[in-house]
C-alpha positions as CSV (number, residue, x, y, z in Angstrom):
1,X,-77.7,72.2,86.0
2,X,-76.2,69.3,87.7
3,X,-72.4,69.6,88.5
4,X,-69.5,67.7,86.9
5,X,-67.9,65.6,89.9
6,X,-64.3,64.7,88.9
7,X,-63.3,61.4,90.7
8,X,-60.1,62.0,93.0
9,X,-57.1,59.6,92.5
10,X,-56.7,56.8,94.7
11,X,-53.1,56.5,96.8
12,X,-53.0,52.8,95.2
13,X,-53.6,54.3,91.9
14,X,-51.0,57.0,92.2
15,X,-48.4,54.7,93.3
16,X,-49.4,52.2,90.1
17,X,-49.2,55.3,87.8
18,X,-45.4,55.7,87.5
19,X,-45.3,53.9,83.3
20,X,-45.9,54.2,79.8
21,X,-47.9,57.2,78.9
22,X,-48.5,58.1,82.4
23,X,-46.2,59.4,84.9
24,X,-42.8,58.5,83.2
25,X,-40.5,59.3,85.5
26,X,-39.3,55.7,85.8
27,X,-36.9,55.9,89.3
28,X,-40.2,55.2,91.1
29,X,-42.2,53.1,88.7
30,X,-41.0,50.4,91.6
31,X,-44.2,51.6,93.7
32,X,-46.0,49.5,92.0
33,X,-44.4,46.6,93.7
34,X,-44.8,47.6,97.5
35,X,-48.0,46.9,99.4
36,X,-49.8,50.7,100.4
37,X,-48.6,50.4,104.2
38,X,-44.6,50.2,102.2
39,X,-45.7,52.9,100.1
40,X,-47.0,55.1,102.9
41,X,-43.6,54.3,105.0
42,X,-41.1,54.8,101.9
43,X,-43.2,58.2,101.3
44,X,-42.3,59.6,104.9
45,X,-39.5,58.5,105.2
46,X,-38.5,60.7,101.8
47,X,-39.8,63.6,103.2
48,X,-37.8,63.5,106.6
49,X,-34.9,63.2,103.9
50,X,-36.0,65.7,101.8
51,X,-36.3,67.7,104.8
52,X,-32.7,66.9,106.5
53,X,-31.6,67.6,102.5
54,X,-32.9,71.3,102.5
55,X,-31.4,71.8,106.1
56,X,-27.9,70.5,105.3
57,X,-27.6,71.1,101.9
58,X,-26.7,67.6,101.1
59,X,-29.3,65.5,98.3
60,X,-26.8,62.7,99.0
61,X,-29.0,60.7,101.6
62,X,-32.1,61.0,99.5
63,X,-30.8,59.3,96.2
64,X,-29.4,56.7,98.8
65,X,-32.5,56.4,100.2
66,X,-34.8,55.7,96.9
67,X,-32.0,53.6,95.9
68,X,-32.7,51.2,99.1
69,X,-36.3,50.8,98.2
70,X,-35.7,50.1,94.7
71,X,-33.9,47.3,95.3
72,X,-36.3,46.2,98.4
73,X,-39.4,46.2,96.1
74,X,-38.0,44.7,92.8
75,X,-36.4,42.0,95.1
76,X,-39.8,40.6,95.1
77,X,-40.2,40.0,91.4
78,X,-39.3,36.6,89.9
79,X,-39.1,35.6,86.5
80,X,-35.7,37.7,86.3
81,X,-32.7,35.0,87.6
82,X,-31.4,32.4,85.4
83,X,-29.3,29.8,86.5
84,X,-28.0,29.2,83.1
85,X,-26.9,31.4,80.0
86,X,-24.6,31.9,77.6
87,X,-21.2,33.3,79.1
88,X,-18.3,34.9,77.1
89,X,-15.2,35.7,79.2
90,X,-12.9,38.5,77.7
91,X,-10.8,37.4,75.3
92,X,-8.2,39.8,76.8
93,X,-7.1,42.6,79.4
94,X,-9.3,46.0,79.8
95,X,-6.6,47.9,79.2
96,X,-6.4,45.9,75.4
97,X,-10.3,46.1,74.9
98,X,-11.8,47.4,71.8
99,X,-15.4,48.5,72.8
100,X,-18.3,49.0,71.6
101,X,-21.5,50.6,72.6
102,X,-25.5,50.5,71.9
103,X,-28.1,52.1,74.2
104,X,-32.0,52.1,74.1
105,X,-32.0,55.8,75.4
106,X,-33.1,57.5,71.9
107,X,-30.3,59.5,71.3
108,X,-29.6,61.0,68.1
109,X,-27.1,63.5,66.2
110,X,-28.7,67.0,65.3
111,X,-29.8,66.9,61.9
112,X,-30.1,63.2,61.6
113,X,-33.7,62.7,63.6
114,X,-34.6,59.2,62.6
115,X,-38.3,60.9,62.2
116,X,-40.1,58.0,64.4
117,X,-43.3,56.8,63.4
118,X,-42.9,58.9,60.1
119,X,-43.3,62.2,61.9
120,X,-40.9,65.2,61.4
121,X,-39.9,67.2,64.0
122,X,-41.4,65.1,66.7
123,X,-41.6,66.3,70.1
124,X,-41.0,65.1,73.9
125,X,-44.5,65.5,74.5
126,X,-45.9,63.8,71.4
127,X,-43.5,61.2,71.7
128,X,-45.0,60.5,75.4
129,X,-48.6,60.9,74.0
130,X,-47.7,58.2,71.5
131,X,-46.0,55.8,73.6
132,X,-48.6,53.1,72.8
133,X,-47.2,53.4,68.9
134,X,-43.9,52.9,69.6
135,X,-44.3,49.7,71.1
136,X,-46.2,48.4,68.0
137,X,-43.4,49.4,65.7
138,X,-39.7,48.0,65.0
139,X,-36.8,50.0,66.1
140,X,-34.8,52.2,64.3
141,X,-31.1,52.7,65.2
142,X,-29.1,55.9,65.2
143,X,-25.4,55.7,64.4
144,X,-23.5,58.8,66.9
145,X,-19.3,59.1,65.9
146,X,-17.8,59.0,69.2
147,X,-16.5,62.7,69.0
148,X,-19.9,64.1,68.5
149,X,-20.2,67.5,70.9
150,X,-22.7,66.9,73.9
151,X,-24.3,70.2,72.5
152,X,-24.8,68.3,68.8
153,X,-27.0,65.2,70.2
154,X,-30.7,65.5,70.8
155,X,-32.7,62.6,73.2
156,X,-36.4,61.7,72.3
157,X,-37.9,59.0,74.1
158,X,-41.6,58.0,75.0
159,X,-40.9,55.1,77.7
160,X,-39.3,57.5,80.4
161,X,-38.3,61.2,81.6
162,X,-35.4,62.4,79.4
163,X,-34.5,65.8,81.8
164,X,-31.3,64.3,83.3
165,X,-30.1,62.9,79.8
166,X,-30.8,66.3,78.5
167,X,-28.8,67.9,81.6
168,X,-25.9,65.4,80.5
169,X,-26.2,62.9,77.7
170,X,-23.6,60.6,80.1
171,X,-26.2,59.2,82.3
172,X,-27.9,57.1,79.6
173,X,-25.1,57.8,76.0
174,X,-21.9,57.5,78.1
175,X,-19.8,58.5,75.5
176,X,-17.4,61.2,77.1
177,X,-16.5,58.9,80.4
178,X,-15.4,56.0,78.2
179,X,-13.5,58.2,75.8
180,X,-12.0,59.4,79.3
181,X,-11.4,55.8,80.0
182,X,-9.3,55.4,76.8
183,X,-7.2,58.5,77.5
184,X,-6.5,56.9,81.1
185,X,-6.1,53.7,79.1
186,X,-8.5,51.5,81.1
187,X,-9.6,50.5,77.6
188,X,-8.0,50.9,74.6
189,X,-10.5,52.1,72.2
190,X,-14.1,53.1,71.6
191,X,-15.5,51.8,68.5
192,X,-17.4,54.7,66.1
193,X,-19.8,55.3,66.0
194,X,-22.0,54.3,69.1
195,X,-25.4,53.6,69.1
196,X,-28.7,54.4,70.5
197,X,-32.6,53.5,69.3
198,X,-35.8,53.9,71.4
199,X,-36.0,51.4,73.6
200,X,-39.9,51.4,74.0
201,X,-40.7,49.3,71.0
202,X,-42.1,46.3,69.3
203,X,-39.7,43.4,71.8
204,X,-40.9,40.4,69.4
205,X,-39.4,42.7,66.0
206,X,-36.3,43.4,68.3
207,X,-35.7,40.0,69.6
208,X,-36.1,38.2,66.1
209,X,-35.5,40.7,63.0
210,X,-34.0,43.8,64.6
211,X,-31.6,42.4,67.2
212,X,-29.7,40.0,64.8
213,X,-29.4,42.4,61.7
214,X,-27.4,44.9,64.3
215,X,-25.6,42.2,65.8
216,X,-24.0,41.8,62.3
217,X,-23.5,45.8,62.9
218,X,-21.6,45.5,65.6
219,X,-19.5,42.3,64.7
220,X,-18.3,44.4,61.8
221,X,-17.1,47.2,64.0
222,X,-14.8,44.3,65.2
223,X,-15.0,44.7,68.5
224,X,-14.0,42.5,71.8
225,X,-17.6,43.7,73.5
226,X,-20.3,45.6,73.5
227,X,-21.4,47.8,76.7
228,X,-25.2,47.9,76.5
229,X,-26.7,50.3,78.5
230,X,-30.7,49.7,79.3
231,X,-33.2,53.2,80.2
């Protein structure tokens, strides 16, 4: 009987692998853009820091560290500077802002699971598995009041890992630090609700059918601007 040889991943592959349906942890999908030799570099140089992290009981130096080479590979890519755009200056102070807020982090109230794809109950790992779906199909929005308990909001997304906006819905729904910023009165007010759709998803439907109808949404919430917040 002849033995089953499984074929051992490459170091270029592994370093491609951080996407879609893949590895989704998308802090180091910028691999993909360094050469092996800055790979093999940015990888030993995270373990010393790993290392010094353990010793002195500080993570500090290692976020700094990824950080650095995130913005030393994806200052290679083009295609992403424009020169000109549209530009609307605030039509007055912060402190006088009414503000709204949309994010592509799939977020959604308890109870109220948008059922993506037409399947109840979905989970994490289905929604991963799928990922390939959701980019075919149009999004679908989910509307969070601005009070809504941290404990009450759920997070389902294919396109990336969801354990840190699971640990605090703030990183990618910052809902509690702007409704700290009205308290402090650095804005005036948080339009509700907020929010949030799957941002892994059919871009041509977004750009020209979605997009515009929840423009309209968010012009009737009448607010001075919108903070978008990208995953």
């Amino acid at each position: 009987m002849k033995r089953q040889t499984t074929a051992k991943e490459t170091f270029e592959s592994f370093k491609n692998s951080f996407f879609y349906g893949s590895r989704v942890n998308m802090n180091f999908k910028f691999l993909e853009h360094l050469s092996e030799s800055e790979a093999d570099l940015f990888f030993q140089g995270l373990l010393k820091r790993l290392s010094d992290a353990y010793d002195r009981n500080d993570d500090g130096r290692v976020s700094a560290y990824i950080i650095e080479w995130q913005l030393k590979a994806y200052s290679h890519q083009k295609g992403f500077a424009y020169e000109e755009g549209p530009f609307a200056p605030l039509s007055k102070p912060l402190s006088e802002l009414r503000l709204g807020l949309l994010t592509s982090s799939g977020h959604f109230v308890k109870g109220q699971d948008p059922e993506p794809l037409g399947v109840k109950n979905m989970t994490q790992d289905e929604a991963l598995a799928r990922v390939m779906d959701f980019l075919k199909e149009e999004p679908q929005l989910s509307s969070i009041p601005i009070d809504t308990p941290p404990e009450q909001l759920c997070v389902r997304h294919g396109g990336y890992d969801i354990s840190g906006s699971k640990l605090d819905c703030n990183v990618s729904l910052p809902i509690q630090r702007l409704n700290e910023f009205v308290r402090k009165g650095l804005i005036a007010e948080l339009a509700s609700p907020a929010h949030s759709f799957v941002g892994a998803c059919s871009q041509k439907r977004l750009l020209k059918k979605t997009g515009p109808r929840w423009v309209k949404i968010l012009q009737e919430q009448k607010i001075d601007a919108a903070l978008l917040v990208p995953v």
